[in-house]
N, C-alpha and C positions, 0 to 999 in steps of 0.2 A: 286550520280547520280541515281543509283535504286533506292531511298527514294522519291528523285522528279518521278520519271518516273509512278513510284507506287502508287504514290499521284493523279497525273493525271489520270490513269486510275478510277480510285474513282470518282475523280469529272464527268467524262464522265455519267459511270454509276448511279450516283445517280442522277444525271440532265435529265437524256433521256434513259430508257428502251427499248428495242428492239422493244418491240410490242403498245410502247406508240403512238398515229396518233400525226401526224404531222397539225397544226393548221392553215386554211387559212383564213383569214376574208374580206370580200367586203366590203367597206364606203364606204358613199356619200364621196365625196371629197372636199364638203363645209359642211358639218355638220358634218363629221366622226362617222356619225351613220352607223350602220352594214344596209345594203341591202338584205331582204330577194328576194327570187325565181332568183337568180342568176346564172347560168346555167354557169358551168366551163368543159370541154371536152378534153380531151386527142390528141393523134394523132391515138390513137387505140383507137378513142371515147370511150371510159370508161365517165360516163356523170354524174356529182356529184352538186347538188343544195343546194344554202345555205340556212340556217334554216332563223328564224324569228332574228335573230341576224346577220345576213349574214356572218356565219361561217360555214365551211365544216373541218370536220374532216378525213384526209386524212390520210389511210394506205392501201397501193399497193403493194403485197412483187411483185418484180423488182424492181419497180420505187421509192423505197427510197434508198437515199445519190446518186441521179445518177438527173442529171437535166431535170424536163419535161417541156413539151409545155403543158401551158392550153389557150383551145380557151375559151372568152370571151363574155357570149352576156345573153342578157335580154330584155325583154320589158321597154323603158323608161329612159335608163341607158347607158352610154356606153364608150368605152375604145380606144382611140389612135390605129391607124392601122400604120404597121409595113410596108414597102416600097414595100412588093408582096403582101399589100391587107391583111394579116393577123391581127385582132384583139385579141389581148391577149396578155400573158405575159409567162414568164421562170421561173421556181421556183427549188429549190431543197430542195425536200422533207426532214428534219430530221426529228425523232424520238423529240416530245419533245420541240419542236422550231415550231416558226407562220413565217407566213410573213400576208401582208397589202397587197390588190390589192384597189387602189381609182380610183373608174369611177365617172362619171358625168353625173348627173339627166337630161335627156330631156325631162322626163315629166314635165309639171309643178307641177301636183300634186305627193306629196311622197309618196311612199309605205311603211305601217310603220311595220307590222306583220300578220301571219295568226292568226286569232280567232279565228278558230275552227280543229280538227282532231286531227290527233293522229302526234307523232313526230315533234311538233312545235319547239322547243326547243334540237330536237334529235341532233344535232353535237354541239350545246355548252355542254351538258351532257357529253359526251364524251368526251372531253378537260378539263373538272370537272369546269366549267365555272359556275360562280353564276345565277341564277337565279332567277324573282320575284313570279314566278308563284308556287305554290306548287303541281299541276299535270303537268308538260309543256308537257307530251309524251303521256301521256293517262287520258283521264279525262273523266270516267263513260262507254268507253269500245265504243265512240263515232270516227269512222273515216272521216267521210264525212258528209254534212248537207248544204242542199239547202233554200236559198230566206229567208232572215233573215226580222225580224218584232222585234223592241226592242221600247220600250215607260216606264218611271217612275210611279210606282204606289208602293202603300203602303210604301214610303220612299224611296223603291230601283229604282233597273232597271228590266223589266223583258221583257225578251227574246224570242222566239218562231220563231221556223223553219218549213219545208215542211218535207220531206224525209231527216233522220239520218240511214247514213252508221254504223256498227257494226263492233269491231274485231272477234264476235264468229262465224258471220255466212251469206253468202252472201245476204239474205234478211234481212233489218236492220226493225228501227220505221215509218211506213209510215203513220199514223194516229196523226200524229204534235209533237214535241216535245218542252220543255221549261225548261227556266233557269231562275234562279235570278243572280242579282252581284250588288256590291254596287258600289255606288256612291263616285266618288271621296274625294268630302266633307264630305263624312259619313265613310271613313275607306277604299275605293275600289281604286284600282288603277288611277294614273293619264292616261289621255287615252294615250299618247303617253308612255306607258309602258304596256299595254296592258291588258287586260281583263280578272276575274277569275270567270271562269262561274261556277255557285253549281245549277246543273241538278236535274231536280224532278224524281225523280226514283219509282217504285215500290214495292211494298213489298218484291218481288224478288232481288230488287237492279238492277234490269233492268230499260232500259230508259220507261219512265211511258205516255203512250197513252194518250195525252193530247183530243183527240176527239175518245175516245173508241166508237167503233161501230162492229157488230156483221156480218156487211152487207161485200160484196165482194168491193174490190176499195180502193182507198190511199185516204186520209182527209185530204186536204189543207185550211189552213186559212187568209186569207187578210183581209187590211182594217181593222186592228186594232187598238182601242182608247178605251177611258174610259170616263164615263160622268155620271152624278148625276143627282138619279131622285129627284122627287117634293119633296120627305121628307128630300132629303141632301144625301141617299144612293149612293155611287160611286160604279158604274159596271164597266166590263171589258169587251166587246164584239168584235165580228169580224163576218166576212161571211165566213162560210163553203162551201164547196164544195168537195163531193163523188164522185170520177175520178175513169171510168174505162183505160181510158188511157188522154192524152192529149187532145183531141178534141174531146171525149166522157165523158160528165158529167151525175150523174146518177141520183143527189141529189145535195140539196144546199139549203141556210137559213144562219138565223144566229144563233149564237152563242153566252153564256155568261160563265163566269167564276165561276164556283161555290166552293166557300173555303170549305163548308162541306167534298164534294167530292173530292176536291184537282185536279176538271181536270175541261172542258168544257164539256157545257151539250148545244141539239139544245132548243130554245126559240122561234122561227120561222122556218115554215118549208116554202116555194116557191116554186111556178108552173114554168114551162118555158116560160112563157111568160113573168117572172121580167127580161127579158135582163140585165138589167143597175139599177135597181132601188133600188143596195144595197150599202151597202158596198162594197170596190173591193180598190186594188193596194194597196199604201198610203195612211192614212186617215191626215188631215191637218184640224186643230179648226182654224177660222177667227172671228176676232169682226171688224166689221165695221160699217156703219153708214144704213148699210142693215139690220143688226142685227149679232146675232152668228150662225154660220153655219160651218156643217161639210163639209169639201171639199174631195172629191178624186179621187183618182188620176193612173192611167196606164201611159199611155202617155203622159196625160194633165189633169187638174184639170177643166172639163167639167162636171161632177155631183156632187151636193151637196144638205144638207137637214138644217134642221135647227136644234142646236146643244140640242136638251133636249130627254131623254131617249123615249117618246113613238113615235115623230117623225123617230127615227132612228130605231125603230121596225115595223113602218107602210112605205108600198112601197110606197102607194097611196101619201106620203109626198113628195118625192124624184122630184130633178128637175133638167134638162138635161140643157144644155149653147144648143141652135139652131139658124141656122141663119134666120130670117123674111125679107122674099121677099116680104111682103106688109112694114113693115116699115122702110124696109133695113138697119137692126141691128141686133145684135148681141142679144136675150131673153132668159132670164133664164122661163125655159117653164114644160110643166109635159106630154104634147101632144107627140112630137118626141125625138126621143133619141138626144144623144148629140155627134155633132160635132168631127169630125175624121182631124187628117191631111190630109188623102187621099182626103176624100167630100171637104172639104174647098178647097182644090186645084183644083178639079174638076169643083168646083162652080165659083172661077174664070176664070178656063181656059172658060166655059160657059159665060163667064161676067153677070153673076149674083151676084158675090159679086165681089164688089171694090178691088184692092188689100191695095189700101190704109186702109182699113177696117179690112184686114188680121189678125187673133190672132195665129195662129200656123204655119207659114210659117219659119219655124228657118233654118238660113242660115250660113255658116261656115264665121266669120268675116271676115278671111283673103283672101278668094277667091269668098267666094260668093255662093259660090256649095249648092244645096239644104242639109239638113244634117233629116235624115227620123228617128223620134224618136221612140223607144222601150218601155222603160218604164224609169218614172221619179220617183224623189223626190224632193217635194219643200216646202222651209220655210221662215218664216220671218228672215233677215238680219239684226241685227244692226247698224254692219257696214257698209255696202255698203248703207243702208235704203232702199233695195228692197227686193223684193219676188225672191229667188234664187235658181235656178234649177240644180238637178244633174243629167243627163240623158245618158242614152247608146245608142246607134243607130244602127240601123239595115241597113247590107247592107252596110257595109264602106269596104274605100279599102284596109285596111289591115286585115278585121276580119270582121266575120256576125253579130256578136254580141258584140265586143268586145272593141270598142270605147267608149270612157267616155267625152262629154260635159258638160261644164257649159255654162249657162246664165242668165239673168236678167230682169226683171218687174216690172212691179209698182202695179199689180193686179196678184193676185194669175192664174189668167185665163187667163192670158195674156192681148198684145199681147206679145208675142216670138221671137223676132227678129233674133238677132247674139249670136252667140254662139262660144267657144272658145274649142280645145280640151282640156282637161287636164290627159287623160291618155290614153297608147294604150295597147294592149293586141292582137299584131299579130296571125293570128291563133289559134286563143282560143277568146273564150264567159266570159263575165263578166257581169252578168244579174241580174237584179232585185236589183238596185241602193235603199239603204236607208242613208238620213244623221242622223246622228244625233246630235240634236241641243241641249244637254244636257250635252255634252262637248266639245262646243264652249269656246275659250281662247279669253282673249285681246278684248273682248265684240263684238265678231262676227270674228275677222277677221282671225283666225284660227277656221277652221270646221273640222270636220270627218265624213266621208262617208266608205262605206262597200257594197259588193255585192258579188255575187260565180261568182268563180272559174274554168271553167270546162271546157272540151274536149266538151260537147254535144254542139249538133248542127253547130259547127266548119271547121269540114269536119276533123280536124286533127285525128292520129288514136295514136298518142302517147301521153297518159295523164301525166301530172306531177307527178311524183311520190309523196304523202305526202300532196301537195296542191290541187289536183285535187279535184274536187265536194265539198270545202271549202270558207269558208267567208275570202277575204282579204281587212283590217282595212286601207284605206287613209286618210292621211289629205293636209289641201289646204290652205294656205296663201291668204287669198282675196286682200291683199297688192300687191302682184305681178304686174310688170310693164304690162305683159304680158295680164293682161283681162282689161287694161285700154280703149282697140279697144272697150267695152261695156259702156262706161260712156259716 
């Protein structure tokens, strides 16, 4: 009877260590994939968020071997409520042992990981859990990182953000930073396993000032593409812009990538009075029977040029979408700027334009409620065979910024009709919508899209720990029954 008894305690102890955390993992409940930004809370709110894996690594001295409540909640997601209105679930923490919590997607579109910051990966580490990533907790000393721009050139993928947060010190990169990562087919992750970003640094091993400048202000770049001039030469450019704060700019032009110098150099410098006549948002190449043209895009794909390198260096080229009150139509024109949803709505309520005539009036399928767009991204569809828009909205009534539509066209420019939501983000901002159409699965009908993360602008005063001011990675089934209301 001691020989057993003694035996047992063995097995105890080699199975579960005192100070081992205790393993909780969140699934979809149809895909039994882990649910990152899931938000589990105590009854003495102690408040723990699962990684990119949707595992939380739980150790509480109290609250192990003794049964807790976690409350259950997330954007998108959600779990059976108990008969006084409580959602969540009982667990009892051991040392060494998991349990399974499965909620259920109410977004349409999934959430699949964070792509950038520090700690993606931090509670499966902990649990000694595999990973694919070979930095998942810190990679280049990178915590946070705004308004993501990614496009294929030289074989890879390459990267560029606004403002990169730092672990050494509260003022981080503000003068743009950049990555490379491969390509699925060339050795890089499959996108639904997530992204390995190899950051261009400096000699220092610091993150490396992709728009060095001497001058006072943060260096933001949009409206990035690539395009070959007359000798076959592929450039890499975009539009700059020297910010003294948000609605003070001090400088702006564009921008090309120069491999000598391993960063961007200005090519174009611009007065204030090029409003519109550059680069800006999303840049989108179109071939049509107009010719090749770049399109882009904030809101809506209302400025565009034509696609060869010295047009997209001269503003004088640039052509705004306006509406003509002599031929009452819709003119791609170089006289007036281009067409707002607010003007267009103006312009009808004046009955000046038709509403039948409408190109940005996007209205929510299901009720009809106007729905006020922020900023887009839009591509060509194979599947669906349209022009297909990822866009955030401003001014919804769960969040100022934090709504995610799709919809569908037949013209990069619309019109915009109905729109479907597919993601929400109560109380927090999810800005600056990019897809990407370069890992596109099942020939369009699985996409990926990505935007930040963040408290700003929100009104909320409690940021996410880990994911706050970061890029999170969605993808979107275009099969779903649910965006059939656009066919």
């Amino acid at each position: 009877m001691r020989c057993l008894f003694a035996s047992f305690l063995l097995v105890v102890t080699a199975s579960a260590a005192p100070d081992e955390p205790f393993g909780i993992q969140v699934v979809d409940a149809i895909t039994g994939r882990g649910v990152p930004l899931m938000t589990l809370e105590t009854t003495n709110h102690l408040t723990f968020v699962t990684d990119s894996a949707g595992w939380i690594a739980f150790q509480e001295p109290g609250l192990m071997e003794t049964e807790v409540y976690f409350h259950v909640s997330d954007p998108g997601y959600s779990v059976g409520k108990d008969g006084f209105g409580f959602a969540g679930v009982r667990l009892k923490p051991v040392p060494g042992e998991t349990a399974e919590i499965k909620v259920l997607r109410t977004n349409i579109a999934e959430r699949l990981y964070r792509v950038t910051g520090q700690g993606i990966y931090r509670d499966s580490s902990l649990l000694g859990k595999q990973m694919l990533l070979p930095r998942p907790n810190l990679n280049a000393g990178v915590m946070g990182q705004d308004s993501v721009q990614a496009l294929p050139w030289k074989g890879r993928l390459f990267w560029l953000w606004g403002d990169s947060n730092r672990a050494s010190y509260p003022l981080g990169n503000f003068h743009t930073t950049c990555a490379w990562s491969d390509l699925p087919e060339n050795g890089g992750l499959e996108p639904e396993q997530g992204i390995y970003l190899q950051y261009l640094k400096d000699e220092n091993g610091e993150l490396r000032q992709m728009v060095p400048s001497s001058q006072p202000g943060v260096i933001w770049v949009f409206g990035l593409f690539t395009v070959s001039d007359s000798a076959g030469k592929e450039h890499l450019l975009g539009h700059y812009g020297r910010y003294q704060s948000l609605d003070k700019r001090l400088e702006h032009g564009l921008v090309e990538f120069n491999e000598s110098k391993g960063h961007f150099v200005p090519v174009v410098q611009l007065g204030d009075e090029f409003t519109w006549q550059h680069p800006q948002g999303n840049a989108l190449r179109v071939t049509s029977k107009e010719g090749d043209f770049f399109y882009f895009m904030e809101a809506f794909a209302v400025t565009r040029v034509k696609a060869d390198y010295d047009s997209l260096l001269n503003p004088g080229a640039y052509e705004a979408l306006a509406w003509s009150d002599e031929a009452q139509e819709y003119q791609w024109q170089q006289t007036h700027e281009p067409i707002t949803q607010a003007k267009e709505a103006a312009l009808i309520k004046s009955n000046q334009l038709p509403v039948k005539k409408a190109r940005l009036q996007v209205q929510d399928a299901s009720t009809g409620a106007p729905v006020l767009i922020h900023r887009s991204s839009i591509q060509w569809n194979a599947y669906r065979q349209r022009w297909i828009m990822i866009a955030t909205q401003t001014g919804g009534d769960l969040s100022q910024l934090g709504e995610v539509w799709y919809a569908e066209s037949r013209s990069p420019s619309g019109p915009w009709k109905k729109a479907v939501k597919i993601a929400s983000h109560p109380k927090y901002s999810f800005y600056n919508p990019q897809q990407h159409p370069f890992f596109d699965q099942e020939g369009g009908k699985i996409i990926y899209f990505e935007g930040t993360y963040t408290e700003s602008f929100s009104g909320n005063t409690v940021p996410t720990p880990r994911y706050d001011y970061n890029q999170l990675m969605y993808r979107l089934d275009l099969g779903d029954e649910r965006l059939t209301v656009l066919e």
